[in-house]
PLY file of the C-alpha trace (Angstrom):
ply
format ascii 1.0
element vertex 334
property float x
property float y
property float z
element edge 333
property int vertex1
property int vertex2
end_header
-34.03 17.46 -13.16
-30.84 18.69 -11.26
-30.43 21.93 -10.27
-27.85 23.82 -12.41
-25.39 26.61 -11.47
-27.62 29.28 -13.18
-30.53 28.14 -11.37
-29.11 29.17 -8.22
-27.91 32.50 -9.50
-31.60 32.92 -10.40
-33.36 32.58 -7.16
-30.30 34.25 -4.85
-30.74 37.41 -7.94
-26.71 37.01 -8.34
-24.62 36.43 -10.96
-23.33 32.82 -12.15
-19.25 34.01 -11.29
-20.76 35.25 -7.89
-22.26 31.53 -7.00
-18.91 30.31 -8.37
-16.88 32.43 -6.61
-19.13 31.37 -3.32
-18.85 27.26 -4.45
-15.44 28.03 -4.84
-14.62 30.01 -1.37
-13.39 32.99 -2.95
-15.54 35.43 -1.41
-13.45 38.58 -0.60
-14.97 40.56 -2.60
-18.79 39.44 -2.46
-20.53 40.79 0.52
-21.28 38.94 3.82
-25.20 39.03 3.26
-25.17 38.31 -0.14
-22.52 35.17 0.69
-25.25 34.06 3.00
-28.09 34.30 0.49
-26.32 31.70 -2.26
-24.46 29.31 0.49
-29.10 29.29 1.79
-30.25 28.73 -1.69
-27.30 26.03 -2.46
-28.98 24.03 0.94
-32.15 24.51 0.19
-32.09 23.58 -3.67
-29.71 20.41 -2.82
-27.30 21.87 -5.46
-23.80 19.66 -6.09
-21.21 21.08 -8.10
-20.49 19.04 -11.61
-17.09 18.05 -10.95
-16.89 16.59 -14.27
-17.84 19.95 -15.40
-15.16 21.76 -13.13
-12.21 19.36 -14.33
-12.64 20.35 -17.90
-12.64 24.16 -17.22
-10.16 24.54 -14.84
-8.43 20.83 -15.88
-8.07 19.77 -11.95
-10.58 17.56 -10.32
-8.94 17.52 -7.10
-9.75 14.07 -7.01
-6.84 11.10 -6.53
-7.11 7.63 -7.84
-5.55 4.54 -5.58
-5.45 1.32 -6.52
-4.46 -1.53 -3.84
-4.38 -5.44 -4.02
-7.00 -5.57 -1.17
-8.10 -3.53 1.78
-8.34 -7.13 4.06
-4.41 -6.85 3.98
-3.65 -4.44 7.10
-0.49 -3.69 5.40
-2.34 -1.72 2.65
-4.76 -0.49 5.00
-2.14 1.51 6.46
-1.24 2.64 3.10
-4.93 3.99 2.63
-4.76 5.43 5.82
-1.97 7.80 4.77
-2.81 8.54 1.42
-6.53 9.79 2.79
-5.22 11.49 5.70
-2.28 13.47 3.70
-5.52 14.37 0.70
-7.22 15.41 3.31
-4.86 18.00 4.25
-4.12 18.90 1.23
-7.51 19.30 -0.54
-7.50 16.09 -2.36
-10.59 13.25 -2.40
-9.60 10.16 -2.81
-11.15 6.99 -5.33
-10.32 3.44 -3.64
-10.37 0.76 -5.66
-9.32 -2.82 -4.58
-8.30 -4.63 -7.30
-7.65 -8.35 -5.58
-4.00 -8.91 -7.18
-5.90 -9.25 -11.04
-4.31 -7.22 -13.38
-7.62 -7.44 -15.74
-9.27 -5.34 -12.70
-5.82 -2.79 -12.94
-5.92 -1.76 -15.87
-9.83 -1.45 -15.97
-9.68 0.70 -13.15
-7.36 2.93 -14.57
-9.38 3.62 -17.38
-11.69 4.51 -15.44
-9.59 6.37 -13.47
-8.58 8.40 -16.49
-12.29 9.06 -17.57
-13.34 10.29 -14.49
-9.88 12.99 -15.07
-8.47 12.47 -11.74
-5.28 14.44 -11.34
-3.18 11.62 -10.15
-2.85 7.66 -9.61
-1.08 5.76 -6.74
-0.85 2.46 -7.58
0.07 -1.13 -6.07
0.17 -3.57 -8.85
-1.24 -7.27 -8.72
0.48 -9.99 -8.32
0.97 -10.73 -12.35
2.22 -8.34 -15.40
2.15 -7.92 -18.30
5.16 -5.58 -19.33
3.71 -5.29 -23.22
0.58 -3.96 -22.01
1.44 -1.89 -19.26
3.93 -0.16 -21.79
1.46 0.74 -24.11
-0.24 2.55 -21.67
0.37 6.90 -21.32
-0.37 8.71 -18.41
-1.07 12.38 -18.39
-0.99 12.88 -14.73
1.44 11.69 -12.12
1.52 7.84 -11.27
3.00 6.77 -8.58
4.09 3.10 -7.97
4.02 1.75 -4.48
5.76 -1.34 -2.75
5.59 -3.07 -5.60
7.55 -2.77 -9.31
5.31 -1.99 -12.50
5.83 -1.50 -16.05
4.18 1.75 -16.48
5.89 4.36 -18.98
6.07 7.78 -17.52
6.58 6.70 -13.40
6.63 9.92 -11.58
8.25 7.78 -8.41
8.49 4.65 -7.06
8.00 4.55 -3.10
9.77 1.13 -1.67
11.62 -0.07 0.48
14.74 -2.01 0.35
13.45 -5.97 0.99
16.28 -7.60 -0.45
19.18 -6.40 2.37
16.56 -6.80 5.19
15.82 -10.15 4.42
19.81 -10.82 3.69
20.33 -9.46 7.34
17.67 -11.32 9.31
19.24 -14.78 7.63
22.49 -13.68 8.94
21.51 -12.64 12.41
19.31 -15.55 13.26
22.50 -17.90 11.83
25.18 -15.56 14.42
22.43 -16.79 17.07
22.76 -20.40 15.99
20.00 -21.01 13.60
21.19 -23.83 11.06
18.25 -25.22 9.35
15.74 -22.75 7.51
12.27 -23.30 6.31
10.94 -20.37 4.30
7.79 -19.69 3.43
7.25 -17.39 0.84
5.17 -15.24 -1.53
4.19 -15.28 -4.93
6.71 -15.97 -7.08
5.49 -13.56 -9.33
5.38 -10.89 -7.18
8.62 -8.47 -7.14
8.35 -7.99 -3.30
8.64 -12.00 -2.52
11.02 -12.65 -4.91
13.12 -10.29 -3.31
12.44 -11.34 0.47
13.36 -14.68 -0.96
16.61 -13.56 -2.75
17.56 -11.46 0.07
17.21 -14.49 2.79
19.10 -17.08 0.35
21.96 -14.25 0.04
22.43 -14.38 3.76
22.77 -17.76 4.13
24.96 -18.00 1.16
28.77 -19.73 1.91
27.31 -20.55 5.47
27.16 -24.04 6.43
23.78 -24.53 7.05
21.79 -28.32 7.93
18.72 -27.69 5.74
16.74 -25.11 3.78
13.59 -25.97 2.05
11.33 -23.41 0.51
7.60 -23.49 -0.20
5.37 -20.24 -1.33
1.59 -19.42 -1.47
0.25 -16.44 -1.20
0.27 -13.84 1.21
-2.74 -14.85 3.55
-3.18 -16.59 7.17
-4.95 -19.72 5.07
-1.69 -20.37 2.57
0.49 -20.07 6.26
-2.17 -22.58 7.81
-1.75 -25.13 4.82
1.85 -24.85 3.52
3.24 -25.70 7.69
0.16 -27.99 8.41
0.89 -30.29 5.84
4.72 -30.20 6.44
5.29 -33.48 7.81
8.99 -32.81 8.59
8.04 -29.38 9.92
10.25 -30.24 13.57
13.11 -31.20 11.62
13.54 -27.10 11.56
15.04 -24.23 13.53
13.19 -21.44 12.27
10.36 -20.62 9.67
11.15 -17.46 7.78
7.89 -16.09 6.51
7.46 -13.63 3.55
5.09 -11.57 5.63
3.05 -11.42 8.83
-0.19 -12.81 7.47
1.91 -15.75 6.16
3.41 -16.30 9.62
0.17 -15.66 11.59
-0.66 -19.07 9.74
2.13 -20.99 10.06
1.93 -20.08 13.97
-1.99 -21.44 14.41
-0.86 -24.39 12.52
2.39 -24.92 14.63
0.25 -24.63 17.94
-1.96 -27.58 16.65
1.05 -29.85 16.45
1.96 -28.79 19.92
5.17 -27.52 18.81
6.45 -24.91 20.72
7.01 -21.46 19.89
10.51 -20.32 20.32
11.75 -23.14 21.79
11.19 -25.86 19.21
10.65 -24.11 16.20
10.84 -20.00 15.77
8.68 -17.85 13.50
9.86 -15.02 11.81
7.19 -12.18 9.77
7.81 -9.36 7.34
5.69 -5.71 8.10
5.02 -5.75 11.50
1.02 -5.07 11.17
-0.79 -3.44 14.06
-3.01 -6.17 14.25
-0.50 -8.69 15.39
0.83 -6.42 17.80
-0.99 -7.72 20.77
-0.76 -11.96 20.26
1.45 -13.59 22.53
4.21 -14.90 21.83
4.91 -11.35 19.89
5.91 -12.09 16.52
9.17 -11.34 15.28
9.14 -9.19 12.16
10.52 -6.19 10.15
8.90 -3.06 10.83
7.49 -1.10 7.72
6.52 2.48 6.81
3.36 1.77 5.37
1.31 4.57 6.53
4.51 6.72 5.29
4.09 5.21 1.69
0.52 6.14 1.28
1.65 9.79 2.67
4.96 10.61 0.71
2.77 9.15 -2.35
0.01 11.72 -2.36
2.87 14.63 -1.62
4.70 13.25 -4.17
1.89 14.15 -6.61
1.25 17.39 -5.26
4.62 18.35 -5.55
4.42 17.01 -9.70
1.33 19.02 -9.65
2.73 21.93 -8.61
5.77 22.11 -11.04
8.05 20.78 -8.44
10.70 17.67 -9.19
10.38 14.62 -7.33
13.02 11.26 -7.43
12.58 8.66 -9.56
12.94 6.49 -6.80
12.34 6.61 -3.30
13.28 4.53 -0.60
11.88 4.17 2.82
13.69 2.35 5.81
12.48 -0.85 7.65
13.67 -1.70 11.26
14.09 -5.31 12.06
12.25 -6.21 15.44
13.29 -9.60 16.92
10.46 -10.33 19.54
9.56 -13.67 21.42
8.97 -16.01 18.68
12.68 -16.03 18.22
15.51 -16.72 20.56
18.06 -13.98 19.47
20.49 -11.82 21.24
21.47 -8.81 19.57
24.80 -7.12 20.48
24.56 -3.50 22.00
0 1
1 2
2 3
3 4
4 5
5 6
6 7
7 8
8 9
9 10
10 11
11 12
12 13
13 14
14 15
15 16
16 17
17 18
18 19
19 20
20 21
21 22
22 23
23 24
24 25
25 26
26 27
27 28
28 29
29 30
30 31
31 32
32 33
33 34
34 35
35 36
36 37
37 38
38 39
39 40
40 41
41 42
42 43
43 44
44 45
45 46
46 47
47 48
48 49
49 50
50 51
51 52
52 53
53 54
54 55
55 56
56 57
57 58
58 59
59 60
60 61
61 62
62 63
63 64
64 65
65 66
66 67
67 68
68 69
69 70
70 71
71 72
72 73
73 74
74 75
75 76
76 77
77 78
78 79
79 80
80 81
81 82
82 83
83 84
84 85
85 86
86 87
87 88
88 89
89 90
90 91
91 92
92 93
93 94
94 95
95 96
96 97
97 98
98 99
99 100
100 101
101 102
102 103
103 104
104 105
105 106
106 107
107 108
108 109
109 110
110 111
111 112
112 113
113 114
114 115
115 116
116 117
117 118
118 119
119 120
120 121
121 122
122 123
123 124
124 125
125 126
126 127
127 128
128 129
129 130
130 131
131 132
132 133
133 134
134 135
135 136
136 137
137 138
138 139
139 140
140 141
141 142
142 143
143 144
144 145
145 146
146 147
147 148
148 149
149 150
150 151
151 152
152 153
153 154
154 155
155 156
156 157
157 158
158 159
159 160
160 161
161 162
162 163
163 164
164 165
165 166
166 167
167 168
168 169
169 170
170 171
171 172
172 173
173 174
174 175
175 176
176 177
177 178
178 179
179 180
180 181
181 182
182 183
183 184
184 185
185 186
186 187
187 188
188 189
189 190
190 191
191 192
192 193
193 194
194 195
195 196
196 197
197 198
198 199
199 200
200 201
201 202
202 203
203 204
204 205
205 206
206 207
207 208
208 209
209 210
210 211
211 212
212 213
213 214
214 215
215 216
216 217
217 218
218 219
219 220
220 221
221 222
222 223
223 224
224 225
225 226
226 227
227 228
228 229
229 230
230 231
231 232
232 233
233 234
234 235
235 236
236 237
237 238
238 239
239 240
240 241
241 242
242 243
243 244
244 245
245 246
246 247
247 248
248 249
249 250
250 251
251 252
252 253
253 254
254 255
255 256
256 257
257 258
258 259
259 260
260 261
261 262
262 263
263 264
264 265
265 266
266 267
267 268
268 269
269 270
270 271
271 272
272 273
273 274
274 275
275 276
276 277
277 278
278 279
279 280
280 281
281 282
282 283
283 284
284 285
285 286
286 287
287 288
288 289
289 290
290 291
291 292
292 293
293 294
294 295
295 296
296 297
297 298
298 299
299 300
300 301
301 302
302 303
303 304
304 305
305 306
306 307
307 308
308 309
309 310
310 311
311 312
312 313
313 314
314 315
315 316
316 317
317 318
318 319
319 320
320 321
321 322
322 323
323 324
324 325
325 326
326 327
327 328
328 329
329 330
330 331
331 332
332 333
């Protein structure tokens, strides 16, 4: 049987509000020696404080509920590392849950989530909706939508970044620098973040007279990069691969070293995030840098700051740097 709050307050001869007030680190007005007799009897009885319990009196659980597509991607592992480095700080744990881009495996979670009373959710969606369900949904605590666009009612913010106009401006640079035929290689096409990387790259090359542009998407992994540019017979008849993110272009640059084909000077590779990982291969990978680890930080702020009766933006937008490295032959102007 688990040893209850009362039990303690038994065998230290206290009250119940004094081992609370102890639990709770609000001891300036309990003695040092009598401090020291319930934080020995808490060791030695192996007591753990009901949080469930706590939520419902006090109706925080200090507890914060993140949902990401999958914890492989180093682009939301940077995400995780600044949402559980901010909580930290702040006094918040943190619930991980990967849901593997199904939405089935969301919305479970977030159930869950709300059963458990956590008193906030940060949340990546999956690859799919489903607008009619998501809308029936109500939140009572702050949600907080990262990178990518749900249907939630009741958003406290969205934390993004503006895809579309980098994507429009690495098209446009890399045809200044004489780039004329384009292969890209994209996301899912149900996923609000490729769609606009794909958008944004097709609006820079818009009235341009271009030789070629062919477009082929998978999704975002090294194997769907392997496959889509392995199997590309006409794969040399290309300047420059435009990739809807690093993992993507990882792949297409272990399949382009297998046909021999080199890399800037027959074919360049282009990436989207810029993920620590790939920092280090050689050629460096071009690539637009983003403020991952800044997402998972502003999001947990952002619900500390709802928390606290504050107002936070609907909307807020983070900015990307575009990093043209050796896997591209471009000269930018000073």
């Amino acid at each position: 049987m688990s040893v209850r709050l009362k039990d303690i307050a038994k065998i230290a001869g206290v009250s119940v509000g004094t081992v609370s007030r102890v639990i709770n680190q609000k001891t300036s007005e309990i003695g040092e020696e009598t401090v020291k007799r319930v934080e020995k009897v808490i060791k030695e009885e192996g007591y753990v404080p009901n949080i469930r319990a706590r939520s419902l009196k006090t109706n925080r659980s200090n507890i914060l509920g993140l949902l990401i597509p999958s914890i492989k991607n180093p682009f939301f592992t940077e995400i995780v590392r600044g949402v559980e480095d901010t909580a930290y700080d702040l006094g918040y744990s943190v619930i991980l849950c990967n849901t593997y881009d199904n939405f089935d495996k969301e919305t479970k979670y977030l159930n869950t989530l709300h059963e458990l009373r956590v008193d906030g959710i940060i949340v990546a969606g999956s690859y799919d909706r489903n607008k009619e369900k998501e809308e029936a949904y109500s939140f009572n605590v702050p949600l907080i939508a990262i990178d990518r666009a749900v249907y939630y009612k009741n958003i406290s913010t969205f934390i993004t970044t503006d895809n579309y106009s980098s994507s429009e401006k690495i098209a446009e640079i890399l045809f200044e620098n004489g780039y004329r035929s384009f292969f890209y290689l994209g996301g899912p096409k149900t996923n609000s973040v490729a769609k606009k990387r794909y958008k944004g790259t097709k609006a820079g090359l818009k009235k341009k007279e271009i030789s070629k542009f062919k477009e082929v998407f998978g999704n975002f992994s090294i194997e769907d990069g392997y496959t889509l540019i392995h199997k590309e017979k006409n794969i040399k008849d290309y300047d420059v691969i435009i990739s809807g993110n690093d993992l993507l272009a990882m792949g297409a640059i272990q399949a382009l070293r297998e046909k021999n084909i080199d890399i800037p000077n027959e074919i360049s590779v282009f990436g989207f995030d810029d993920m620590e990982i790939f920092s280090e291969i050689t050629p460096k990978l071009s690539t637009v840098k983003q403020p991952s680890y800044l997402m998972g930080v502003n999001s947990v702020k952002m619900i500390d700051k709802t928390l606290n009766g504050q107002r936070v933006k609907e909307k807020y937008e983070l900015p990307q740097k575009l990093l043209f490295r050796d896997t591209t032959k471009v000269k930018l102007n000073e």
